[in-house]
N, C-alpha and C positions, 0 to 999 in steps of 0.2 A: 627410832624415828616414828615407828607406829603409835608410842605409847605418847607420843608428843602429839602428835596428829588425833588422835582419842582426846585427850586433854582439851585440845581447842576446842573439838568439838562438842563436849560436853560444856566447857565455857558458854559456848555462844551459845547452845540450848538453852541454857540459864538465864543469859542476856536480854534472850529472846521474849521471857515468859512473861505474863500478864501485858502484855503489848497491846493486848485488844479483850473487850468484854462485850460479852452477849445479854444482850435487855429484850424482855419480854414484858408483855401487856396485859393484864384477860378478858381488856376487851376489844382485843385485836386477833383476827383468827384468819386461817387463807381458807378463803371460799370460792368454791367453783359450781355454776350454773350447770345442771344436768337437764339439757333439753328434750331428752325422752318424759324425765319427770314432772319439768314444771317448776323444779328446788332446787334451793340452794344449798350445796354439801359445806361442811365445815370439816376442815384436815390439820387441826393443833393450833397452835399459838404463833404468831407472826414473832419472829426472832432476825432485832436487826444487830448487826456486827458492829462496834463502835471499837476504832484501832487510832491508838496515840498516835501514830505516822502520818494519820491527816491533818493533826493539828502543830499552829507554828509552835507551840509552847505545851510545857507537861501545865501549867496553869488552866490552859485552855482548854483542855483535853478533861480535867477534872470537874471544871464547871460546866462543861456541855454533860457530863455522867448528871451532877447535881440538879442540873435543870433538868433532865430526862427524869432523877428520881422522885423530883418533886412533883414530877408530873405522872406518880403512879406506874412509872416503868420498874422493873426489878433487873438491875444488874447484878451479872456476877464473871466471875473469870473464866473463861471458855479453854485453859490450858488443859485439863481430863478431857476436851472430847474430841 
């Protein structure tokens, strides 16, 4: 029974994967105002999460990546992190 119960759930891990991918910009950065200073800090790259589950179709979900990478966004698969 265990080893059946393992199975699935190594299954559905699999199912799971490339479900959603992380696009980033570079010249998109999260910035916070330090009012002792006067500046603006910069803390990395804005990374938005883009997940097939929002969209009604895998069609849709493909062309909304294509428009994001025509627009200088770089996706890629956020299943390593």
């Amino acid at each position: 029974m265990k080893k059946i119960l393992f199975m699935v759930a190594v299954a559905f891990a699999f199912t799971a994967c490339n479900k959603c991918v992380e696009c980033t910009h570079d010249d998109y950065e999260y910035e916070t105002y330090n009012v002792n200073t006067g500046e603006y800090e910069t803390h990395g790259d804005y990374i938005e999460e883009v997940c097939s589950d929002n969209f009604e179709s895998k069609d849709d979900y493909k062309d909304y990546l294509d428009a994001m990478e025509d627009n200088d966004w770089e996706c890629k698969s956020d299943f390593w992190n």
